[in-house]
C-alpha positions as CSV (number, residue, x, y, z in Angstrom):
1,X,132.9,142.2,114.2
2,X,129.7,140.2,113.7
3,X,127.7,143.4,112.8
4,X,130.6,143.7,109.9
5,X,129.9,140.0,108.9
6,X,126.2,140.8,108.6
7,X,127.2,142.6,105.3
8,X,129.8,140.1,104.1
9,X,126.5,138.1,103.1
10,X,125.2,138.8,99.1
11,X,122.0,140.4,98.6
12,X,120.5,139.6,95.1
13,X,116.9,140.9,95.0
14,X,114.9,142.8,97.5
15,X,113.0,140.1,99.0
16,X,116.0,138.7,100.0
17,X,116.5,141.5,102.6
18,X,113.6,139.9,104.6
19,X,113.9,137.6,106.5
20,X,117.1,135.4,107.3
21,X,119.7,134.6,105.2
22,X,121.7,131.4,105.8
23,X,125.0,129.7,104.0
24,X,124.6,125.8,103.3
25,X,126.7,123.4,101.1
26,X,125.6,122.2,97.9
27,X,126.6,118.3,97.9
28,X,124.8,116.9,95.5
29,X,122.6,118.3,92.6
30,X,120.2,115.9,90.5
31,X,118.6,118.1,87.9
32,X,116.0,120.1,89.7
33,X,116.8,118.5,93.2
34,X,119.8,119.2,95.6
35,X,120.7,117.4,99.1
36,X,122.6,120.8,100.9
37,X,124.1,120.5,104.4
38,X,123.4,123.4,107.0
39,X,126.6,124.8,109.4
40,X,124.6,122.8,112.1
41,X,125.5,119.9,109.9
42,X,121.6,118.3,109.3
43,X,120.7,117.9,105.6
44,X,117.8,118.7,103.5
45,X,116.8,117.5,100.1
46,X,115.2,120.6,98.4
47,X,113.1,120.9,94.9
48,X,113.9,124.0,93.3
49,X,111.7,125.6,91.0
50,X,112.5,128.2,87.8
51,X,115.4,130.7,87.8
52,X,118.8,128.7,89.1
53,X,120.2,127.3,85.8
54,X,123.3,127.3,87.3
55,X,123.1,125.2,90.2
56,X,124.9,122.2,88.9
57,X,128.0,124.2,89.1
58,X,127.8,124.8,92.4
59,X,128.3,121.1,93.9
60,X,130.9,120.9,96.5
61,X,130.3,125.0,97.2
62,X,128.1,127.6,98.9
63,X,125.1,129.1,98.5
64,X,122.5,131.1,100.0
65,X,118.9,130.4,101.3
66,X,116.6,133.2,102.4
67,X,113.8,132.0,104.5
68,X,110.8,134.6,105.8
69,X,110.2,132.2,108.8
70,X,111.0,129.0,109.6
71,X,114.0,127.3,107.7
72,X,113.1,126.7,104.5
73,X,109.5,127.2,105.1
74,X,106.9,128.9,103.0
75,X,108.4,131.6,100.6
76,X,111.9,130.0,101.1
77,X,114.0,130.7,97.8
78,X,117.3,130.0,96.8
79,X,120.1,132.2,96.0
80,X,123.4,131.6,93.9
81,X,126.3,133.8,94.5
82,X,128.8,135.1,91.6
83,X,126.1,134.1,88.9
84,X,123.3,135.9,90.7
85,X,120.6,133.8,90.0
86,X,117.3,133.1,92.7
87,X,114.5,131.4,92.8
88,X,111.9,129.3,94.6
89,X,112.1,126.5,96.7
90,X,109.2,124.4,96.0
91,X,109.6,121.6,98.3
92,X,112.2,120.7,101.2
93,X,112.7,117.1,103.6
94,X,115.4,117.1,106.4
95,X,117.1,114.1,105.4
96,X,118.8,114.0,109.5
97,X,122.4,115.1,110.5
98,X,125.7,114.3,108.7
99,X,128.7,113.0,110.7
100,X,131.3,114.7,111.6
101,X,134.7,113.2,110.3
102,X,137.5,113.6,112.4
103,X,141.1,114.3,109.9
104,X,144.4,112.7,111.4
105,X,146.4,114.9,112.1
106,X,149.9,112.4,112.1
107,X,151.5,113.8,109.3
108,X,152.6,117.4,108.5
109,X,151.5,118.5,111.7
110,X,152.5,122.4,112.6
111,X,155.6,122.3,115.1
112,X,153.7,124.5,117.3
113,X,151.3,121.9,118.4
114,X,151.8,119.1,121.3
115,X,152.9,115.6,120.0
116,X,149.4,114.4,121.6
117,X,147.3,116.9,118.7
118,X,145.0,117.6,122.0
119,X,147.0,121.2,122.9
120,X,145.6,123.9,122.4
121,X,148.1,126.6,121.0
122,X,147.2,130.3,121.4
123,X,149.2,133.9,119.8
124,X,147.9,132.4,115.9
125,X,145.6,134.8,114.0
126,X,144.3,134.6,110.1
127,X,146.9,136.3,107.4
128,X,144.4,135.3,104.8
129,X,141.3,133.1,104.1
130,X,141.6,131.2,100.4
131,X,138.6,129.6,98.2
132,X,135.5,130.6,100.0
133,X,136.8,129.7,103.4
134,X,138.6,126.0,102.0
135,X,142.0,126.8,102.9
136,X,143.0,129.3,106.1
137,X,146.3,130.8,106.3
138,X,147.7,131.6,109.2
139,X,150.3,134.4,110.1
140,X,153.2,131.7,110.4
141,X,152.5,131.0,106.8
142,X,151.5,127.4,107.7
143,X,147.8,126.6,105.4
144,X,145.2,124.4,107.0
145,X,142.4,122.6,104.6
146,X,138.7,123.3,106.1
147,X,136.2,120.7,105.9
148,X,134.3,121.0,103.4
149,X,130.8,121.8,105.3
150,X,132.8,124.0,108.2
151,X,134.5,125.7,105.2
152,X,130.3,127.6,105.3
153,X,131.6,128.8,108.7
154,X,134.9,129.7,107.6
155,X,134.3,131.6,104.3
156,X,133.1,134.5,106.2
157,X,136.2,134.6,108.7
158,X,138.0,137.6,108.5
159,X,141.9,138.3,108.2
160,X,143.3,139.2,111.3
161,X,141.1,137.5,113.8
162,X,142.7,135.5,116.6
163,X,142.9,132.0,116.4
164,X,143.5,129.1,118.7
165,X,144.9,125.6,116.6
166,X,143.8,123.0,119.4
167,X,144.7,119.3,116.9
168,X,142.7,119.0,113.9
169,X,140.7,122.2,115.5
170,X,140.7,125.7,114.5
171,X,138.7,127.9,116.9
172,X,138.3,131.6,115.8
173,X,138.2,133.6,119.4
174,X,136.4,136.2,118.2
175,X,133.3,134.6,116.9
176,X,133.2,132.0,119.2
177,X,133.3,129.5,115.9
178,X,135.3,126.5,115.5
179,X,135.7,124.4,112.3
180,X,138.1,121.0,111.7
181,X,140.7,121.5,109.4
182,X,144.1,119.5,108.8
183,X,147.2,120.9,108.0
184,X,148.3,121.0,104.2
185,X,152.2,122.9,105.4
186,X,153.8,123.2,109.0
187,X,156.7,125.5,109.2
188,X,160.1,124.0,109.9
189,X,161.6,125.2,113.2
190,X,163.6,128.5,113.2
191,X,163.5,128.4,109.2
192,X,160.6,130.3,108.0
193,X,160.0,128.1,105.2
194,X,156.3,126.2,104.5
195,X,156.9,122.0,104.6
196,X,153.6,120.5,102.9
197,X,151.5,118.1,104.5
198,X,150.8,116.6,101.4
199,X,152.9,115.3,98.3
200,X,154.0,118.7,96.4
201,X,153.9,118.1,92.8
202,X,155.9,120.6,90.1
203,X,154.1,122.5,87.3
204,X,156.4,120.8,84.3
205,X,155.1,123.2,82.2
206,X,152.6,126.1,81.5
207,X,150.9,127.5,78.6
208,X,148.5,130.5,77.6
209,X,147.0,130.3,82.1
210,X,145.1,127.6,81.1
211,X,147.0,124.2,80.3
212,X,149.5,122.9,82.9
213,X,151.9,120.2,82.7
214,X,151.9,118.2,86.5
215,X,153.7,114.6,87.0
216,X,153.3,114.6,83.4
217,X,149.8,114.8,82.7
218,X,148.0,117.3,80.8
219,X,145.3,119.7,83.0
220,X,143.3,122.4,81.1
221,X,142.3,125.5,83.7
222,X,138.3,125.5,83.8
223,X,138.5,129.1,83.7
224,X,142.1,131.5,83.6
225,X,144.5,130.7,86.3
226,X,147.0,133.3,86.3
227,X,150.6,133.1,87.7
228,X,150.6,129.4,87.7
229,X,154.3,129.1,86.5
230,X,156.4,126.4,85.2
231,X,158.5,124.8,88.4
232,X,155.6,126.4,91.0
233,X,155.0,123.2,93.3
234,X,151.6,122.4,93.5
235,X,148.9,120.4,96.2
236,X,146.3,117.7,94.9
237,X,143.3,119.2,97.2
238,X,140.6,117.2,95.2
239,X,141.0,114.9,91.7
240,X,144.1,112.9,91.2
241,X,147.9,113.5,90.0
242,X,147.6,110.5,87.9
243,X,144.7,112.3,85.8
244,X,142.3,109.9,86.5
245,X,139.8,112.3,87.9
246,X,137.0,114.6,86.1
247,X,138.2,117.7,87.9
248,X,140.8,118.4,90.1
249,X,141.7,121.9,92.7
250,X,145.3,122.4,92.3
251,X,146.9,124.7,95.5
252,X,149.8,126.6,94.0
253,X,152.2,127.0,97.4
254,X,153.5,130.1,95.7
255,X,150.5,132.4,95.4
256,X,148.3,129.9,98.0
257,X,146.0,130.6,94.7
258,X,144.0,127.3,94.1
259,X,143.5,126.7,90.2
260,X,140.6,124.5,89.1
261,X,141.1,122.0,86.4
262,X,139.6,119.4,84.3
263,X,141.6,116.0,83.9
264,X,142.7,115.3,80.3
């Protein structure tokens, strides 16, 4: 299975075949500067130089750098997924590690786990993974929210593998990976049915895939979000019911389809 991963990562130019290619977080851009975090959790603060107009978009996300030696040594350039843009990286400094934050796990937690959250619970493996590795499904239809640096661990997680859900831990058995995650449903015992974690909120109304009506304020779709219907319940996972946010992630428990949003 890890030689199959080795082609779930993009390849945008022929250099980029060289050398070693490597996921890291975008979690802050400031015009031609970026602070990303690595799956080993240090952070950098990198300068990058002509060709990746779009970086700004990809705060919060993934991206891709491809370094011929050393990480982010000489040559090191910087690739964008989806918009397929590259280019240099003209100047890096490790900025040290970034904590690890440790979810509770109190509330909405899956029936299959201990009271304590310190069991480890074995027979789960992955029905699906959702927004780059953000949200994990599992084949009891409970859905687990990734932390946001581990989701660069998780995006490339396959449906299928074996899990073990040890607390506020997911460990994938057959990579040997583990990333934190807390759970947004648990499944009620001996219904079948997906219980949220979080405050469910329903879609009041729904025009045209791209306006949406939710605890009656007005969010416009940043692009199409299709088959988000009018009495779907919906999960806040960033931004605010109350539209007092920029941008919100809206999780449709329906389709497990996450719709991005501006705030009116």
């Amino acid at each position: 299975m890890r030689l199959l991963r080795k082609f779930l990562v993009p390849i945008f130019l022929s250099t980029s075949a060289f050398g070693a290619t490597e996921a890291v977080l975008v979690q802050k851009v400031m015009n031609d500067k970026a602070i990303i975090i690595r799956a080993n959790r240090q952070s950098y603060l990198i300068e990058k130089g002509i060709g990746c107009l779009s970086l700004g978009r990809f705060e919060g996300k993934v991206v891709y750098i491809n370094s011929s030696g050393l990480f982010l040594g000489v040559g090191a350039r910087l690739l964008l997924p989806d918009v397929k843009q590259e280019c240099r990286i003209w100047d890096s400094k490790s900025l040290g590690s970034v904590n690890r934050s440790t979810p509770s796990v109190s509330s909405g937690q899956p029936s299959a786990l201990s009271s304590s959250g310190t069991k480890c619970v074995d027979g789960h493996w992955i029905q699906e993974v959702i927004d780059n590795g953000k949200i994990i499904k599992l084949e009891d239809g409970s859905l687990w929210e990734v932390d946001a640096i581990d989701a660069i661990t998780s995006s490339i997680w396959l449906p299928i593998s074996d899990v073990l859900v040890c607390g506020s831990r997911i460990i994938n058995v057959d990579e040997g990976e583990e990333v934190t995650a807390i759970p947004l449903s648990r499944i009620a015992a001996g219904s079948g049915t997906a219980h949220s974690g979080k405050r469910e909120y329903r879609i009041q109304a729904s025009a045209d895939d791209e306006t949406f009506v939710v605890n009656d304020e007005v969010f416009k779709a940043k692009t199409y979000c299709f088959n988000m219907e009018k009495g779907d319940n919906v999960i806040f996972l960033s931004g605010s019911p109350l539209g007092s946010c920029v941008s919100a992630e809206l999780l449709n428990m329906r389709t497990n389809k996450v719709c991005k949003v501006w705030c009116e």
